[in-house]
Chimera marker file (.cmm) of the C-alpha trace (Angstrom):
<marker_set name="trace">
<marker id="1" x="44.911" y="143.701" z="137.337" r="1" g="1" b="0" radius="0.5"/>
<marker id="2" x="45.410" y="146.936" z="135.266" r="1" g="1" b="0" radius="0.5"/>
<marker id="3" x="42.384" y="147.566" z="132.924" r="1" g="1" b="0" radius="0.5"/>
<marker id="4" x="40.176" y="145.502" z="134.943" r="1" g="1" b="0" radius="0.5"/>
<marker id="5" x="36.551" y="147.222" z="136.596" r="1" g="1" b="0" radius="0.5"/>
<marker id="6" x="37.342" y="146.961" z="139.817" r="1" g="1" b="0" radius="0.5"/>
<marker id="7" x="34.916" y="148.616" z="142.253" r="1" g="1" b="0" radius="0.5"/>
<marker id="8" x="37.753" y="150.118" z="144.828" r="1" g="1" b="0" radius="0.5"/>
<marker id="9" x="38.964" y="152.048" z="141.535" r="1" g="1" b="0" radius="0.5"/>
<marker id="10" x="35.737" y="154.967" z="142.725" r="1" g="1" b="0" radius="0.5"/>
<marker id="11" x="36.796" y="154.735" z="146.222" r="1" g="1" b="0" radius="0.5"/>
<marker id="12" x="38.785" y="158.166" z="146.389" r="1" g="1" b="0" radius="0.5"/>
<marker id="13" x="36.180" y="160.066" z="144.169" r="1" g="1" b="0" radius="0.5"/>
<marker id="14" x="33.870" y="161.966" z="146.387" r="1" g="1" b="0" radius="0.5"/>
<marker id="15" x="30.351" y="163.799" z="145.992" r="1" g="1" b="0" radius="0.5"/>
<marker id="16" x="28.752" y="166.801" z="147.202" r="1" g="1" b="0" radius="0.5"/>
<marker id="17" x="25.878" y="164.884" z="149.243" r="1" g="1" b="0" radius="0.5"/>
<marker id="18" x="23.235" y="167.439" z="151.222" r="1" g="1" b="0" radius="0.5"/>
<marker id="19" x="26.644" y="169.828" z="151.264" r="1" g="1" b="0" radius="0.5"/>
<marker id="20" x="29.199" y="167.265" z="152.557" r="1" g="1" b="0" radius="0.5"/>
<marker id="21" x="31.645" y="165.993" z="150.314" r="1" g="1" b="0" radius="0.5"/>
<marker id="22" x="31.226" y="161.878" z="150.866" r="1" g="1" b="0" radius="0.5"/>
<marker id="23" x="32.870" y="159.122" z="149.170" r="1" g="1" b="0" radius="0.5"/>
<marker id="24" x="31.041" y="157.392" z="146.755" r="1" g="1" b="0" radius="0.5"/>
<marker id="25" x="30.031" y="153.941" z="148.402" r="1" g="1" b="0" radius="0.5"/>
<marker id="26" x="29.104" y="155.514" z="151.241" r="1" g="1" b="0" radius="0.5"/>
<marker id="27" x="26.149" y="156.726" z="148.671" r="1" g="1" b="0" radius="0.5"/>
<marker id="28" x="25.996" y="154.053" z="146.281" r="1" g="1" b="0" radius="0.5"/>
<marker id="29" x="26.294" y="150.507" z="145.495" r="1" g="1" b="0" radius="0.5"/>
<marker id="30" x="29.239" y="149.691" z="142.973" r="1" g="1" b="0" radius="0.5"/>
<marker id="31" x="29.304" y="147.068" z="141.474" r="1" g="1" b="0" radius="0.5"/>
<marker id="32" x="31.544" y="144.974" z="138.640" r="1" g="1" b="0" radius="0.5"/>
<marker id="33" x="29.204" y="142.766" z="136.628" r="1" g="1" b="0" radius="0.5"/>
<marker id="34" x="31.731" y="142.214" z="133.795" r="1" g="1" b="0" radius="0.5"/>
<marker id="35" x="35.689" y="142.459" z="133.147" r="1" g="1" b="0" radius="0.5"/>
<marker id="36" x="35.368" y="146.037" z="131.979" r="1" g="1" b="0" radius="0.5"/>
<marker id="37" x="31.965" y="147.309" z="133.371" r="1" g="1" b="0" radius="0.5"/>
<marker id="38" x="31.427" y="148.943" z="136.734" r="1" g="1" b="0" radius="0.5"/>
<marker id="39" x="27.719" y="149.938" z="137.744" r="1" g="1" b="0" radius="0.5"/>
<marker id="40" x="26.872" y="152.628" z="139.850" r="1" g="1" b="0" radius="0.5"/>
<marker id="41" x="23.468" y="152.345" z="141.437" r="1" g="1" b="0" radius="0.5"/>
<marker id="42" x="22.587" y="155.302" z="144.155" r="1" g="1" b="0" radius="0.5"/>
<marker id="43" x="20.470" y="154.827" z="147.093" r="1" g="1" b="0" radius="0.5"/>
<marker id="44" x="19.048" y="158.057" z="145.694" r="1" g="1" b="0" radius="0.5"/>
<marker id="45" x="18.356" y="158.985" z="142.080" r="1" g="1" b="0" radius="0.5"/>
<marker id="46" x="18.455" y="162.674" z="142.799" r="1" g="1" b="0" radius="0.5"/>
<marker id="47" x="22.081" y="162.239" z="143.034" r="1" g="1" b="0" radius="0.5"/>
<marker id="48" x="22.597" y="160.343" z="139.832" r="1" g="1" b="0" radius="0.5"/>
<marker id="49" x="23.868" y="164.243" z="137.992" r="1" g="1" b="0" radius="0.5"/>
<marker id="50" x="26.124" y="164.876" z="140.687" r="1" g="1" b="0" radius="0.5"/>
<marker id="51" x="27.864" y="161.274" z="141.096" r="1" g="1" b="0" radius="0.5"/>
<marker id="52" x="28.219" y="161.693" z="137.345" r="1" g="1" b="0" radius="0.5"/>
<marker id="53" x="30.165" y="165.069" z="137.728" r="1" g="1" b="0" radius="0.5"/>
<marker id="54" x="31.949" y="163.991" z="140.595" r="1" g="1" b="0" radius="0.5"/>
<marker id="55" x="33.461" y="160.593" z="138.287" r="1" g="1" b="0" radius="0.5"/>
<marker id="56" x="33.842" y="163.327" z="135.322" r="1" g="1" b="0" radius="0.5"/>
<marker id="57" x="35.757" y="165.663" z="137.845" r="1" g="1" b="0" radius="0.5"/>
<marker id="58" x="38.006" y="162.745" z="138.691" r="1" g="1" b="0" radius="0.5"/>
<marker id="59" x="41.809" y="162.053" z="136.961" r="1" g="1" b="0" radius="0.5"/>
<marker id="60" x="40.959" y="158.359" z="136.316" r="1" g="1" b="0" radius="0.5"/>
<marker id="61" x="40.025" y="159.152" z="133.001" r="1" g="1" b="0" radius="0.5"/>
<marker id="62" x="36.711" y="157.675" z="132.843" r="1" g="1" b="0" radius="0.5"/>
<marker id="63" x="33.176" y="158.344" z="130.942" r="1" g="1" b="0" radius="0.5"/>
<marker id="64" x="30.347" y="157.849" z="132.970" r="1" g="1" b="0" radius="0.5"/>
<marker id="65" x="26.846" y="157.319" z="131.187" r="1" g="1" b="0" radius="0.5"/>
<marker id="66" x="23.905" y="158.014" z="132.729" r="1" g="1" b="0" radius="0.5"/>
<marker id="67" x="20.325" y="155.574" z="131.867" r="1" g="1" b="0" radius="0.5"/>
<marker id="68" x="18.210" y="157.589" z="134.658" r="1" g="1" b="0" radius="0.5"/>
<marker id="69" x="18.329" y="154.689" z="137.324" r="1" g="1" b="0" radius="0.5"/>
<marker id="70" x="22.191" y="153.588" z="136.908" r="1" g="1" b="0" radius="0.5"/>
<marker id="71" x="25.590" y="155.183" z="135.974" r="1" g="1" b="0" radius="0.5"/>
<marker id="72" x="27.666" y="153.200" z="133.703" r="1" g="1" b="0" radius="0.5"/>
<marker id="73" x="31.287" y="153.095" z="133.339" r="1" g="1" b="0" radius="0.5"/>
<marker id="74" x="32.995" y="151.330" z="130.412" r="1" g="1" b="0" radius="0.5"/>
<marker id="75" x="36.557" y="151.199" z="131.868" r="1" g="1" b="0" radius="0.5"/>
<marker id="76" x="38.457" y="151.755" z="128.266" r="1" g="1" b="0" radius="0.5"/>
<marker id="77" x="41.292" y="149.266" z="126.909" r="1" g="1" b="0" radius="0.5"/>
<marker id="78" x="44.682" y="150.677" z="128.290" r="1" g="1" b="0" radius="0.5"/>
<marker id="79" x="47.015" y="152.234" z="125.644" r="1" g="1" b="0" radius="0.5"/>
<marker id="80" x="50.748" y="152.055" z="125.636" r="1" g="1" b="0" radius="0.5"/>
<marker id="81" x="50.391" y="155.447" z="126.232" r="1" g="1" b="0" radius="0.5"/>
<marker id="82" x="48.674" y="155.193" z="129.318" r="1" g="1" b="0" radius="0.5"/>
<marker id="83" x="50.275" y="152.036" z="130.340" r="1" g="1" b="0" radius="0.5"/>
<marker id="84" x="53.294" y="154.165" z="130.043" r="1" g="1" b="0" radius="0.5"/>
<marker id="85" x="51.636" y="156.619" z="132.528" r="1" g="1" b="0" radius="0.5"/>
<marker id="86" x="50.856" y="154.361" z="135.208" r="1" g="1" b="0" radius="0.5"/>
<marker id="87" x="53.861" y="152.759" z="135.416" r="1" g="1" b="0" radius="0.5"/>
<marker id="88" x="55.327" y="156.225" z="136.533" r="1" g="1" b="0" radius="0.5"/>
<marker id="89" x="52.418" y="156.402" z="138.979" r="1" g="1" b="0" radius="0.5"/>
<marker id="90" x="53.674" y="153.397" z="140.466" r="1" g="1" b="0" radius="0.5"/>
<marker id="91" x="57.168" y="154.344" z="140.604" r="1" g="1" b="0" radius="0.5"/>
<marker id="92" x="56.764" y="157.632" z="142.243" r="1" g="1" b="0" radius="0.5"/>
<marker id="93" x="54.065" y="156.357" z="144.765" r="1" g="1" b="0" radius="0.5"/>
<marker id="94" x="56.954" y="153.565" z="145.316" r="1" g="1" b="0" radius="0.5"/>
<marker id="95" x="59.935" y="156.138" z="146.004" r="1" g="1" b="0" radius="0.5"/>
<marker id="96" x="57.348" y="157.650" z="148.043" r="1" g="1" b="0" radius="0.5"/>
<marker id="97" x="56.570" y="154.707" z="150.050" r="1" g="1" b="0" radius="0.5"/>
<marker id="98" x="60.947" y="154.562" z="150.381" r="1" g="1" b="0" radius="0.5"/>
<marker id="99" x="61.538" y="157.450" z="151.879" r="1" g="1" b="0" radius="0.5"/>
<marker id="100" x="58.857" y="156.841" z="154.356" r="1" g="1" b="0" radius="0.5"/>
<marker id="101" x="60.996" y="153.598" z="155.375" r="1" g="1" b="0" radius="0.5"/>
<marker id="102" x="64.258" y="155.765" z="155.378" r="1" g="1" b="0" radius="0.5"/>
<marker id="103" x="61.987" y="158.328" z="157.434" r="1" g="1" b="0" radius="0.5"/>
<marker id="104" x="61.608" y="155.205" z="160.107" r="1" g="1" b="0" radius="0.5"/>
<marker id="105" x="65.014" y="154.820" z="159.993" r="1" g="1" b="0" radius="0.5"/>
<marker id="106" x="66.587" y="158.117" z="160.636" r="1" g="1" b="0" radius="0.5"/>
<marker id="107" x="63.898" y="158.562" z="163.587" r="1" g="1" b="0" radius="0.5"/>
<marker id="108" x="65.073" y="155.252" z="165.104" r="1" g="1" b="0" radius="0.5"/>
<marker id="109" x="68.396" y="155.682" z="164.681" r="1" g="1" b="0" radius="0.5"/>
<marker id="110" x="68.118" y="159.167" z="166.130" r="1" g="1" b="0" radius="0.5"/>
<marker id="111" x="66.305" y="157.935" z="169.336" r="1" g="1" b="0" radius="0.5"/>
<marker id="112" x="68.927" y="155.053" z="169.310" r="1" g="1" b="0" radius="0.5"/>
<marker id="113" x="71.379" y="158.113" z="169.583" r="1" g="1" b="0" radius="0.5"/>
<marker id="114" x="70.010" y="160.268" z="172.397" r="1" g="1" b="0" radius="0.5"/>
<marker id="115" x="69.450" y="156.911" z="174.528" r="1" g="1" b="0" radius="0.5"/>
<marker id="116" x="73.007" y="156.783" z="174.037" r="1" g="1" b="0" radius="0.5"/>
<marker id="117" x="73.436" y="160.380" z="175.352" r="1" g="1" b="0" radius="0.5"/>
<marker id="118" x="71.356" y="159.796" z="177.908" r="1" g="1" b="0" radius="0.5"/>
<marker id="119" x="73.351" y="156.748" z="179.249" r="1" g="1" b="0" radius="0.5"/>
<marker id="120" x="70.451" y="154.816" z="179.051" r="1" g="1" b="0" radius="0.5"/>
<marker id="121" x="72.486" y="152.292" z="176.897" r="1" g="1" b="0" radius="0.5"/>
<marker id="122" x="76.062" y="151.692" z="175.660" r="1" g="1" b="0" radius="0.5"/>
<marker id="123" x="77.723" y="152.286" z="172.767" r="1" g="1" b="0" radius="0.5"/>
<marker id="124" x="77.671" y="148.672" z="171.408" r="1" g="1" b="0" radius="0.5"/>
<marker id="125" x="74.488" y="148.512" z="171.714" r="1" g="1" b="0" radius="0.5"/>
<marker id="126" x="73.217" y="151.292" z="169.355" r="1" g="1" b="0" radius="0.5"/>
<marker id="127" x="75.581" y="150.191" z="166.622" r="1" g="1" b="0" radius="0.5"/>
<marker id="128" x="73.593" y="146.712" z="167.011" r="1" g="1" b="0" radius="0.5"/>
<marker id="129" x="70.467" y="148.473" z="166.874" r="1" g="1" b="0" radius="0.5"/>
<marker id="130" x="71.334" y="150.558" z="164.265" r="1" g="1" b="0" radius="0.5"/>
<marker id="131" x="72.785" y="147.411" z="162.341" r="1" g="1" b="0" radius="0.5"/>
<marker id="132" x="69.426" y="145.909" z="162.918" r="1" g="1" b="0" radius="0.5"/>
<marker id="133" x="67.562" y="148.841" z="161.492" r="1" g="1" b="0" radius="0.5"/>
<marker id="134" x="69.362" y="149.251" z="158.731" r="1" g="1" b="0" radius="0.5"/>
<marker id="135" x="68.828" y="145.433" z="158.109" r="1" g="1" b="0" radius="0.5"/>
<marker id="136" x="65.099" y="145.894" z="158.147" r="1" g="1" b="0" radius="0.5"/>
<marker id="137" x="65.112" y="149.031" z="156.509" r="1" g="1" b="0" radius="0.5"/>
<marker id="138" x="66.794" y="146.927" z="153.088" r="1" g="1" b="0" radius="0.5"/>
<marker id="139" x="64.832" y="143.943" z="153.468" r="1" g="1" b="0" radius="0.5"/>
<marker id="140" x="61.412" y="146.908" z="153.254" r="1" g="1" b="0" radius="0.5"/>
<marker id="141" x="62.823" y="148.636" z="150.492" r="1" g="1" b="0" radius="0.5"/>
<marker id="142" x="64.041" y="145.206" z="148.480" r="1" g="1" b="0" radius="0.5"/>
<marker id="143" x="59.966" y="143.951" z="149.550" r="1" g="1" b="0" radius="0.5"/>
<marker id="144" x="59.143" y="147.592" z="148.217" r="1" g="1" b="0" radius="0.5"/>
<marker id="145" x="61.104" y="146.849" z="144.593" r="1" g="1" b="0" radius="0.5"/>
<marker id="146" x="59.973" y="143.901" z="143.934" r="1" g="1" b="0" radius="0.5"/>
<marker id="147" x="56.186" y="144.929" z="144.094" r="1" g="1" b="0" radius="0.5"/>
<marker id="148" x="56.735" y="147.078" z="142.056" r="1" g="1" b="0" radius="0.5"/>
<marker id="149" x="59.085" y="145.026" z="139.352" r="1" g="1" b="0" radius="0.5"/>
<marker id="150" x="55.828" y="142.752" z="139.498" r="1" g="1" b="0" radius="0.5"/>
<marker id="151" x="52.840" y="145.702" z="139.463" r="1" g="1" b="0" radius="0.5"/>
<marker id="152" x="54.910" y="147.547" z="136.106" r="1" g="1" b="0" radius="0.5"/>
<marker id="153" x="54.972" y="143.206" z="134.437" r="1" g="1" b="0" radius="0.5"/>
<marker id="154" x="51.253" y="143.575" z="135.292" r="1" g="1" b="0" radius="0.5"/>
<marker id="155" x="50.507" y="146.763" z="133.856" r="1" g="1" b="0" radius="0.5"/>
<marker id="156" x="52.339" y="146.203" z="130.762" r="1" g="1" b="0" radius="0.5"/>
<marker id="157" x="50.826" y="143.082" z="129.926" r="1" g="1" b="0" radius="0.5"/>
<marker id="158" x="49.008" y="143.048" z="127.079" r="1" g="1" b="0" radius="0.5"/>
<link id1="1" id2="2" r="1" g="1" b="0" radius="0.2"/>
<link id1="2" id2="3" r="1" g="1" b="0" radius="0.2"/>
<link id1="3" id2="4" r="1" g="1" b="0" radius="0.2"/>
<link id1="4" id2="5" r="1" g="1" b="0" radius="0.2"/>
<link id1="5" id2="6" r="1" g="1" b="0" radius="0.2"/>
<link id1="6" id2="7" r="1" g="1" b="0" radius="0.2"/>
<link id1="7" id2="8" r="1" g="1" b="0" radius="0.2"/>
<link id1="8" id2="9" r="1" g="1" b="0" radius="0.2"/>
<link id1="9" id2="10" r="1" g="1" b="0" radius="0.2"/>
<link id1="10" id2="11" r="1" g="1" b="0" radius="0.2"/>
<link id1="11" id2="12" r="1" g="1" b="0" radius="0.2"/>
<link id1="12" id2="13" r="1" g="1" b="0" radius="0.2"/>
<link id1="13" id2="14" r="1" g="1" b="0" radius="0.2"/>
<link id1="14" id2="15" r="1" g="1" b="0" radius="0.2"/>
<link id1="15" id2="16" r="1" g="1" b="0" radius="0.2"/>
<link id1="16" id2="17" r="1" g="1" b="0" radius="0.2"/>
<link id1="17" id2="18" r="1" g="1" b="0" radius="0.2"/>
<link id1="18" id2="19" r="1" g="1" b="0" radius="0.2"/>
<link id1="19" id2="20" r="1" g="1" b="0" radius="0.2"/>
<link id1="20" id2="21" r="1" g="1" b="0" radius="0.2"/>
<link id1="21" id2="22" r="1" g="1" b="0" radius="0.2"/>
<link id1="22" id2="23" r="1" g="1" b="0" radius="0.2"/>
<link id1="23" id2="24" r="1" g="1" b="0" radius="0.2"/>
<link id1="24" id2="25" r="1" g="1" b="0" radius="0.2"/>
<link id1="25" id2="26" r="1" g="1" b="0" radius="0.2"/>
<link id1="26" id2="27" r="1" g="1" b="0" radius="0.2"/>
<link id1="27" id2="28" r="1" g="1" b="0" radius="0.2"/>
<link id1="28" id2="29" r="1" g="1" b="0" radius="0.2"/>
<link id1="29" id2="30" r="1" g="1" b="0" radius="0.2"/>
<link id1="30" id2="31" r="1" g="1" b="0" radius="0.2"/>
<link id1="31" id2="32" r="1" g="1" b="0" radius="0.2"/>
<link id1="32" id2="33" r="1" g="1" b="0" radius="0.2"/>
<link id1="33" id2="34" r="1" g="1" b="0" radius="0.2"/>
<link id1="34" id2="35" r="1" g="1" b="0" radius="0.2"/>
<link id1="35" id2="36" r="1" g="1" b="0" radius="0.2"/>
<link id1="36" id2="37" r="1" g="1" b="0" radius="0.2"/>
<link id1="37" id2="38" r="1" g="1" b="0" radius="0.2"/>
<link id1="38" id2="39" r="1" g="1" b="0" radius="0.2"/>
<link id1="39" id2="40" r="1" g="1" b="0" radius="0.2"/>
<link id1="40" id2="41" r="1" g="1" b="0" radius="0.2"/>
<link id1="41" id2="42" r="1" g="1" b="0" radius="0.2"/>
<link id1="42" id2="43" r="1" g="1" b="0" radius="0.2"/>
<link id1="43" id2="44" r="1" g="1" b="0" radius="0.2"/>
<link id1="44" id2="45" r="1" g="1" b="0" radius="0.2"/>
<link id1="45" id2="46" r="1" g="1" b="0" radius="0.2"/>
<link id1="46" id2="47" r="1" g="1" b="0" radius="0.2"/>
<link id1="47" id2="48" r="1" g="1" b="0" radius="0.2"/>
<link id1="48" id2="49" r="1" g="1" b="0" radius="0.2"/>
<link id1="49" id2="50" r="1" g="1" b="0" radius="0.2"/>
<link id1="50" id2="51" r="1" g="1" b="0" radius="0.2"/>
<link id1="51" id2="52" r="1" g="1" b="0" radius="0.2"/>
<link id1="52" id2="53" r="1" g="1" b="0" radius="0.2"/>
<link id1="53" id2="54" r="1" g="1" b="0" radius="0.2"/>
<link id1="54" id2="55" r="1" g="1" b="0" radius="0.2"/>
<link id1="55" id2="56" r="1" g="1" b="0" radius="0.2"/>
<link id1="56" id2="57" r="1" g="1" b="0" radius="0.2"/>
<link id1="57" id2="58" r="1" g="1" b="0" radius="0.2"/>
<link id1="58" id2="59" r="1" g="1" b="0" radius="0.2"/>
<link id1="59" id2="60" r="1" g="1" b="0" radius="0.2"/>
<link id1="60" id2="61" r="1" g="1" b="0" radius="0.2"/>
<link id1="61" id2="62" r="1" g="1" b="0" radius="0.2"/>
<link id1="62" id2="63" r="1" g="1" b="0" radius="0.2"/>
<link id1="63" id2="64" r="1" g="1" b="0" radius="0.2"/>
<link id1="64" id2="65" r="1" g="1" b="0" radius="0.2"/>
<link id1="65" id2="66" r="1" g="1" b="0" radius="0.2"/>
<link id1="66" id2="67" r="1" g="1" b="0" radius="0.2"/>
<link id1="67" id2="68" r="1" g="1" b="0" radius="0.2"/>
<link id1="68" id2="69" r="1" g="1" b="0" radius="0.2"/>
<link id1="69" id2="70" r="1" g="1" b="0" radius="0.2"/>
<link id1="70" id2="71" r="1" g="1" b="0" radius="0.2"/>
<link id1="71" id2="72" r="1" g="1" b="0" radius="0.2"/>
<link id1="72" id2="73" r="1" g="1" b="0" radius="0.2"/>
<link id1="73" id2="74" r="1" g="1" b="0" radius="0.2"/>
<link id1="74" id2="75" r="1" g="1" b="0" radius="0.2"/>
<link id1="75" id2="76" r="1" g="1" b="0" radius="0.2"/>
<link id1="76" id2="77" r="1" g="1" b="0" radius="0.2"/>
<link id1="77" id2="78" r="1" g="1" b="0" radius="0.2"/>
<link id1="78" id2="79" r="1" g="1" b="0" radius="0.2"/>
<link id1="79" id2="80" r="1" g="1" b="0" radius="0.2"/>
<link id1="80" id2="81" r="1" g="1" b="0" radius="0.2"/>
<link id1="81" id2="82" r="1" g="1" b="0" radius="0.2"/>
<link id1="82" id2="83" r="1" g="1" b="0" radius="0.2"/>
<link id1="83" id2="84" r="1" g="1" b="0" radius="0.2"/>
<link id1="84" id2="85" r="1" g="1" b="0" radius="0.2"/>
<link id1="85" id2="86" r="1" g="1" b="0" radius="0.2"/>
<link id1="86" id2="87" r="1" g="1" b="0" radius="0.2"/>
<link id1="87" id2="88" r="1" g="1" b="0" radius="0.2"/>
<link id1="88" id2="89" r="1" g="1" b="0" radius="0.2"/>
<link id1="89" id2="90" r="1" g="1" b="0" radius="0.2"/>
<link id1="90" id2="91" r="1" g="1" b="0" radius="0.2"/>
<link id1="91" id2="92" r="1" g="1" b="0" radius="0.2"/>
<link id1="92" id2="93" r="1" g="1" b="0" radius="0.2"/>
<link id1="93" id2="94" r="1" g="1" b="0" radius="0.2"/>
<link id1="94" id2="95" r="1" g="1" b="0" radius="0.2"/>
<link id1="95" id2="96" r="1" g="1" b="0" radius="0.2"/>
<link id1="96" id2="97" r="1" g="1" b="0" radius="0.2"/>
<link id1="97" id2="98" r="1" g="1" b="0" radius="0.2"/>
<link id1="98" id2="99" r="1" g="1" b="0" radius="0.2"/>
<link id1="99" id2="100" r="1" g="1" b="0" radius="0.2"/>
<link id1="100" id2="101" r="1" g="1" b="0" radius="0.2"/>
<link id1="101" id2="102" r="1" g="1" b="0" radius="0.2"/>
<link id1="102" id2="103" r="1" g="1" b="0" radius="0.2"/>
<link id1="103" id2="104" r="1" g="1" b="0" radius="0.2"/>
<link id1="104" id2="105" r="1" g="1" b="0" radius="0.2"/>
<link id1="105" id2="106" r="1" g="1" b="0" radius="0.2"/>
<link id1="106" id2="107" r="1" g="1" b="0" radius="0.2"/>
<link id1="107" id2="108" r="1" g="1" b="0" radius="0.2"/>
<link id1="108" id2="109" r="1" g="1" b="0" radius="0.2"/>
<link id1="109" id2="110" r="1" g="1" b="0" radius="0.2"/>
<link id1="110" id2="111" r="1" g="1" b="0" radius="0.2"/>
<link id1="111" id2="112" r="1" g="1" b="0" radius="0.2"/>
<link id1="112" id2="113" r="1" g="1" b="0" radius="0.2"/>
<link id1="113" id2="114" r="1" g="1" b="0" radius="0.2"/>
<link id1="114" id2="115" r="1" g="1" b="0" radius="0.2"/>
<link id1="115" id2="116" r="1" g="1" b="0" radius="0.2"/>
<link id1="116" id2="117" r="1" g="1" b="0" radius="0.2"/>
<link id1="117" id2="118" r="1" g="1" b="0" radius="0.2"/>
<link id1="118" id2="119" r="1" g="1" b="0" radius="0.2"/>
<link id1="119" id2="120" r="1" g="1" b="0" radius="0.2"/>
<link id1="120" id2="121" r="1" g="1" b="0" radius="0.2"/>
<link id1="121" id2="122" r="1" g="1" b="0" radius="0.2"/>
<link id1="122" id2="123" r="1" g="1" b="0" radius="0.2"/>
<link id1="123" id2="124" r="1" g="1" b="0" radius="0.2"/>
<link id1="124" id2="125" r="1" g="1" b="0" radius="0.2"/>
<link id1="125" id2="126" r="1" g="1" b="0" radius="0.2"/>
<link id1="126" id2="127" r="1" g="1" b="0" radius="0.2"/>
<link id1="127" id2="128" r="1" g="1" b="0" radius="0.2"/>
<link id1="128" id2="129" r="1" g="1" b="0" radius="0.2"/>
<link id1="129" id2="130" r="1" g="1" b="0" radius="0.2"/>
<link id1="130" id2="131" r="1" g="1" b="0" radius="0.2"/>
<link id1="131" id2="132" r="1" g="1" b="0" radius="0.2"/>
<link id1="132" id2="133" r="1" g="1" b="0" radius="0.2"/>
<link id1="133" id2="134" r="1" g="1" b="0" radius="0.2"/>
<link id1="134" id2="135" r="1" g="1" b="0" radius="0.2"/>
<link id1="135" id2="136" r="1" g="1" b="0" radius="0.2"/>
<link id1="136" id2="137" r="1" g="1" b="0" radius="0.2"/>
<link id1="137" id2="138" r="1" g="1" b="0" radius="0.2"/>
<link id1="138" id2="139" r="1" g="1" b="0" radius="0.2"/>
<link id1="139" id2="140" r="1" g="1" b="0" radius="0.2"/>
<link id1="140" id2="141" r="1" g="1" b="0" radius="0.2"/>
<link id1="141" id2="142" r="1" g="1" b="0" radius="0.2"/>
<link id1="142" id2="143" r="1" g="1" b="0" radius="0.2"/>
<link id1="143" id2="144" r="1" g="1" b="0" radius="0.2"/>
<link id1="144" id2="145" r="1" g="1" b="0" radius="0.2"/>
<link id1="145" id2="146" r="1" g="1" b="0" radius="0.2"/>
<link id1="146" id2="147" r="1" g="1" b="0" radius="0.2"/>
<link id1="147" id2="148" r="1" g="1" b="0" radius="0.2"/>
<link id1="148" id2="149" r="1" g="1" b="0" radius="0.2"/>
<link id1="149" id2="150" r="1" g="1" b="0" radius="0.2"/>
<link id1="150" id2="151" r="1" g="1" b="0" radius="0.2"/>
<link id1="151" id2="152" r="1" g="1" b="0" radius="0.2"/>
<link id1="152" id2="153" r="1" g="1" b="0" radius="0.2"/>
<link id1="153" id2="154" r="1" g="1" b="0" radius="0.2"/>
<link id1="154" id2="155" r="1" g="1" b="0" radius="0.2"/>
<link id1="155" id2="156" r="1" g="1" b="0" radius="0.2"/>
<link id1="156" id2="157" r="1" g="1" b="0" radius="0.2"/>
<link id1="157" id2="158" r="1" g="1" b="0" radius="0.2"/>
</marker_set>
């Protein structure tokens, strides 16, 4: 749900640990002890300044505070504004997703094609094939639409 703590939301964000850049829960515990709190607790204070910086670093938008033995993270109500915002997030990471489906589809349909020019099957048989792609390639992009019709109702609840 959009402008719920949920603990995945730190999963990209990494931090500089002994020189290697490694994602967060691979260096802390996060946790989500209320609808709009997450908790980070290291496995090692010393790194408490840097997971801080990393979160700060991060486009989510979000305002760590540090106590000294926990980082807390107040995930803030969503505006219209930014509602607005992540709704076109989820649009373009959908088109993306599309022409990775019509990606699939040209490279079958091209294989389909040289099979053909190989002899290796007959004519009638492509244009099945390709009928058959191009059948599953709507049915992915229709499954593709209506996730998102339902993830921009979500975010724009209220």
């Amino acid at each position: 749900r959009a402008g719920r703590a949920n603990p995945a939301l730190l999963d990209k964000i990494t931090v500089n640990y002994y020189g290697t850049p490694t994602p967060i829960n691979q260096v802390a515990n996060i946790s989500a002890p209320e609808a709009r709190l997450l908790i980070v607790q290291p496995w090692d204070r010393n790194l408490l300044p840097e997971l801080e910086k990393a979160i700060l670093k991060s486009d989510l938008g979000l305002t760590p505070s540090n106590d000294g033995t926990v980082i807390r993270i107040v995930i803030p109500q969503l505006t219209e504004e930014r509602r607005t915002e992540l709704v076109k997030v989820a649009r373009k990471k959908t088109e993306e997703f599309r022409v990775m489906v019509r990606n699939f589809r040209r490279e079958a349909n091209d294989k389909l094609k040289t099979q053909e020019k190989n002899k290796v099957v007959s004519e009638d048989e492509v244009k099945r094939a390709q009928d058959k792609v191009q059948k599953l390639t709507d049915s992915k992009i229709k499954e593709l639409d209506k996730i998102l019709a339902n993830k921009e109702r979500d975010i724009m609840e209220v």
